[in-house]
C-alpha positions in Angstrom: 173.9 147.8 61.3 170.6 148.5 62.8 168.3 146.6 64.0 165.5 144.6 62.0 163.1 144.3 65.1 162.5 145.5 68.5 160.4 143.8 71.7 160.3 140.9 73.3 161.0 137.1 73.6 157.8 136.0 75.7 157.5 132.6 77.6 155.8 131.3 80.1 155.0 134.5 82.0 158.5 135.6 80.9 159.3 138.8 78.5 163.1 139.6 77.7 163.6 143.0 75.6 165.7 142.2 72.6 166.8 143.5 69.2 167.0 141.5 66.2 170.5 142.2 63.9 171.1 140.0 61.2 173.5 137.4 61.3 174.2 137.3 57.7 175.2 140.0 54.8 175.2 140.4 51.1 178.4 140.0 48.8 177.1 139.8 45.6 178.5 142.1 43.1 175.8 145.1 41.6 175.4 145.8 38.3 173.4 148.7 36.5 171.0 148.5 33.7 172.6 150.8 31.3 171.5 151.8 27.5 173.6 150.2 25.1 173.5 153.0 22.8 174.8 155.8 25.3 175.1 153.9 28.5 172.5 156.0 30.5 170.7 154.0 33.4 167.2 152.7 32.9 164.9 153.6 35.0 161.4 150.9 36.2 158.2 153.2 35.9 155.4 151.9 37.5 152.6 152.0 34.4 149.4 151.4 34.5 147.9 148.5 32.4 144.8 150.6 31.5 145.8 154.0 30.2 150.0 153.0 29.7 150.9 156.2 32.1 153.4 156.0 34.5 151.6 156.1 38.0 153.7 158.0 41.5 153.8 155.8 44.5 151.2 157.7 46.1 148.4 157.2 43.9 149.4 152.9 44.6 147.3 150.7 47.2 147.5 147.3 47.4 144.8 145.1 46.5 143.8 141.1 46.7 142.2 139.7 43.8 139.1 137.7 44.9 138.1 136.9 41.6 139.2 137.8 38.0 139.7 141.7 37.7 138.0 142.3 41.5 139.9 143.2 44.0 139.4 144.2 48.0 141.9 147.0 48.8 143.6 147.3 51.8 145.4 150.3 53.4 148.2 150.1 56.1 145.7 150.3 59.0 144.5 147.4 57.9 147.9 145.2 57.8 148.7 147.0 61.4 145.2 145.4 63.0 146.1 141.9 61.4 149.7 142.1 63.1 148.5 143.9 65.9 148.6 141.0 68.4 152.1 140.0 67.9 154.0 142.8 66.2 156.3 143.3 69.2 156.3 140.1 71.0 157.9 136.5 69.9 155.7 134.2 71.8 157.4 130.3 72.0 155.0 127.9 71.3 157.0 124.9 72.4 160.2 123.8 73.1 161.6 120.7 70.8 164.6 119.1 69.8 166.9 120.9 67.1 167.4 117.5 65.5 163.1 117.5 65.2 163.2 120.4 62.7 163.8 119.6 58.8 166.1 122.1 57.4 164.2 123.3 54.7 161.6 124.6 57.5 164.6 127.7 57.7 165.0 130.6 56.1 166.9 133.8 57.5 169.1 133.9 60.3 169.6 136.8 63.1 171.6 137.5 66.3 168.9 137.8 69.3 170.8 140.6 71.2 169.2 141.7 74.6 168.2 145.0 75.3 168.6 147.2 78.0 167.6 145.6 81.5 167.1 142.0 79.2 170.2 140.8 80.1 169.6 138.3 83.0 166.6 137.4 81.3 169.1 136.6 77.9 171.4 134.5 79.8 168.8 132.7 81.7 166.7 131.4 78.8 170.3 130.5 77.4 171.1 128.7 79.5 168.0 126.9 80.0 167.9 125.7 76.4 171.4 124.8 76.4 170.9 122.1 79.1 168.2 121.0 77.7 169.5 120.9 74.1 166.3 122.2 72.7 165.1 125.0 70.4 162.4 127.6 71.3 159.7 127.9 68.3 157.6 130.6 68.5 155.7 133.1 65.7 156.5 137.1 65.5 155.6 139.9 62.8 158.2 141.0 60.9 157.9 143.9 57.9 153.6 143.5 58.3 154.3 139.5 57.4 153.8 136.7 60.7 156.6 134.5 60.5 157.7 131.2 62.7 160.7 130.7 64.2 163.3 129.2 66.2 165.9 130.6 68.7 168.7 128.6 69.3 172.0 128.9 71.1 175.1 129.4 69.0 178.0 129.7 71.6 177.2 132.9 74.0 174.6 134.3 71.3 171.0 133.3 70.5 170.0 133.2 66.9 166.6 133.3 65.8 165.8 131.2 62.3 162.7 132.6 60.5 160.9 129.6 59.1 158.4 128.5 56.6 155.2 127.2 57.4 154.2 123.5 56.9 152.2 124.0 54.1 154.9 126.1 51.8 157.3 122.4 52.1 156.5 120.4 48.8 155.6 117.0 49.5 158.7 114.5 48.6 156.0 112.2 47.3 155.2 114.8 44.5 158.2 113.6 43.4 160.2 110.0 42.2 163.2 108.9 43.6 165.2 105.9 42.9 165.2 102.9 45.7 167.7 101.2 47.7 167.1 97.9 46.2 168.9 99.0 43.2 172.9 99.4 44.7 174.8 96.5 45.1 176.6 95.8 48.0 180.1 95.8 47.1 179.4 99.1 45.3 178.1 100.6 48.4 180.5 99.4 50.0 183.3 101.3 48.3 181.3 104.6 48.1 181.1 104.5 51.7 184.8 103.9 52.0 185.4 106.6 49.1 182.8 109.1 51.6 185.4 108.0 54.6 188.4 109.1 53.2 187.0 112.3 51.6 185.5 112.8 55.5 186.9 116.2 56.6 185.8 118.3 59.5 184.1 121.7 58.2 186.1 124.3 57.7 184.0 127.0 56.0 186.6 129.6 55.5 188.0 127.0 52.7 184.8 127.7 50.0 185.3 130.4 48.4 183.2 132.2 46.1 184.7 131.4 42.8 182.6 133.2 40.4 182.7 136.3 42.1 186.7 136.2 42.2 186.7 135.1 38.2 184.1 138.4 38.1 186.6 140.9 39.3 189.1 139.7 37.7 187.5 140.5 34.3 186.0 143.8 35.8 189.3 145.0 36.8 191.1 143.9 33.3 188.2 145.4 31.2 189.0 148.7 33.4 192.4 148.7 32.6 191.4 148.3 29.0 193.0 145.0 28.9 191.8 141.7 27.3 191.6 138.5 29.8 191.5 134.8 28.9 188.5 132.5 30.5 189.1 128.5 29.5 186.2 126.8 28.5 184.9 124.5 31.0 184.9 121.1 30.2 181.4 119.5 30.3 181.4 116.8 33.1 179.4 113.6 31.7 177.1 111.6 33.2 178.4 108.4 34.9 177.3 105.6 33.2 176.4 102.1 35.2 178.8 99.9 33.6 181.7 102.5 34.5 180.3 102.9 38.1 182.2 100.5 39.4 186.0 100.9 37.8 185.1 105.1 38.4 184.4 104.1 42.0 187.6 102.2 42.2 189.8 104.5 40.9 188.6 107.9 42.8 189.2 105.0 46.3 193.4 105.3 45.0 193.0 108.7 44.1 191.7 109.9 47.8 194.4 107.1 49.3 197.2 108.4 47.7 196.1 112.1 48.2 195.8 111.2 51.9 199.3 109.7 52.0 200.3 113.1 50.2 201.5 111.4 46.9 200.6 113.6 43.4 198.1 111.4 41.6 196.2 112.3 38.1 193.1 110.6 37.9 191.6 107.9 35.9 189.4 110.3 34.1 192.2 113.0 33.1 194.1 110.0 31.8 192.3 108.8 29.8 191.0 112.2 28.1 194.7 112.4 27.7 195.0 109.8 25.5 191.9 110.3 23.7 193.5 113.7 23.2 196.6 112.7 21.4 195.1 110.2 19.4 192.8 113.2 18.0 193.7 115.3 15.1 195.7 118.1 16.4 193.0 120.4 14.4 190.1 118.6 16.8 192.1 119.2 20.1 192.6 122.2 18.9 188.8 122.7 19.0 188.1 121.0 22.4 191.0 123.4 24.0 189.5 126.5 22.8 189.8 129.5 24.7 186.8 132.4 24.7 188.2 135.8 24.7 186.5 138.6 26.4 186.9 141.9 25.4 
């Protein structure tokens, strides 16, 4: 993998060569847009609103609209004299406490690897914000766009954190949420318990891309020309207040006893259960239903 940026961490009077590489990588599965009818690709034109005629990239600039229908166009000298100041330089700002930064300031991770004659320089800065436990917040130009961002010490690496700026957050006052005042105590109580025993250290290698896996599956049966079998998920309902309490309750035995390693079914599956036999066989049939895809 190449890298996605080349220059210099600057601070103080300070500059360490480095590369950027990115610390994370796609694994969604690509599909084609195909013609039903012989299952040719279809091809995006670029067409002009005016005349409906298909325009070539080179006869494209880009423009800002100032007003409705006027635009100011600018070319790429342009975008190169509004970067030019820090297209090859991440300057930190400040230095601040990672626990400071709300997480939905980031946005894309990468490895900080130091160039050639940058490494004493790496280690150093490393170092330094390791004992100090803070983070390094700075601004570069990436791909003709200024970014912030935070480096940070992950192990023996740095990883810079492209962030958004304050005034692309929404405002949690835009929005309503419910207060405190309305949980009781004994039913916090037992959610907090219920959060206790469900308490495991993270383990990310455990969650798994589900979807994906149930995707293969089906692309590999439908190459084989076979016919695969999905169950129809069953809709999960909204807790209501009076249950709160007896559902909190009974998912406290369910952890317990799944902590002391004893098989449990829970309250929930129970009960469908026996809502499920007392049903017409002809309405659990109904509820059971499998899709088929071809």
């Amino acid at each position: 993998m190449g890298a996605a940026w080349k220059g210099t961490i600057s601070f103080g009077l300070v500059s360490i060569p480095v590369e950027l590489r990115g610390a994370v990588q796609s694994d969604h599965i690509s599909f084609r847009m195909l013609h039903a009818e012989d299952l040719a690709p279809v091809r995006y034109e670029r067409v002009c609103e005016r005349d409906g005629e298909p325009v070539p990239w080179k006869e494209i600039v880009k423009g800002y609209e100032y007003a409705k229908g006027k635009y100011v166009i600018l070319a790429d000298e342009d975008f190169r004299a509004a970067a030019l100041a820090s297209s090859k330089t991440i300057d930190i700002l400040d230095f601040v406490r990672a626990n400071e930064i709300d997480p939905r300031f980031f946005e894309t991770p990468y490895y900080v690897v130091p160039a050639k004659g940058g490494e004493k320089g790496y280690a150093l800065l490393r170092e330094a914000m390791r004992t100090t436990e803070s983070v390094g917040v700075g601004k570069l130009t990436m791909h003709q766009k200024q970014h912030l961002a935070a480096i940070k010490t992950v192990g023996e690496a740095m990883m810079l954190e492209t962030m958004r700026f304050a005034n692309e957050l929404v405002d949690a006052t835009e929005l309503s949420f419910p207060s405190a005042g309305i949980v009781r105590p004994q039913e916090l109580k037992m959610a907090t318990q219920l959060v206790a025993n469900l308490a495991e250290p993270f383990e990310p290698e455990k969650y798994t891309d589900d979807y994906r896996a149930n995707l293969m599956k089906i692309i590999g049966a439908k190459m084989k020309g076979q016919k695969i079998e999905i169950a129809e998920p069953e809709r999960e309902e909204s807790t209501k207040v009076l249950d709160l309490m007896s559902r909190l309750q009974a998912s406290l035995e369910q952890s317990s006893a799944q902590r002391r390693g004893k098989p449990v079914r829970s309250s929930r599956g129970t009960r469908a259960a026996r809502e499920s036999e007392a049903r017409p066989s002809s309405e659990r049939g109904t509820r059971t239903r499998k899709r088929r895809t071809a």
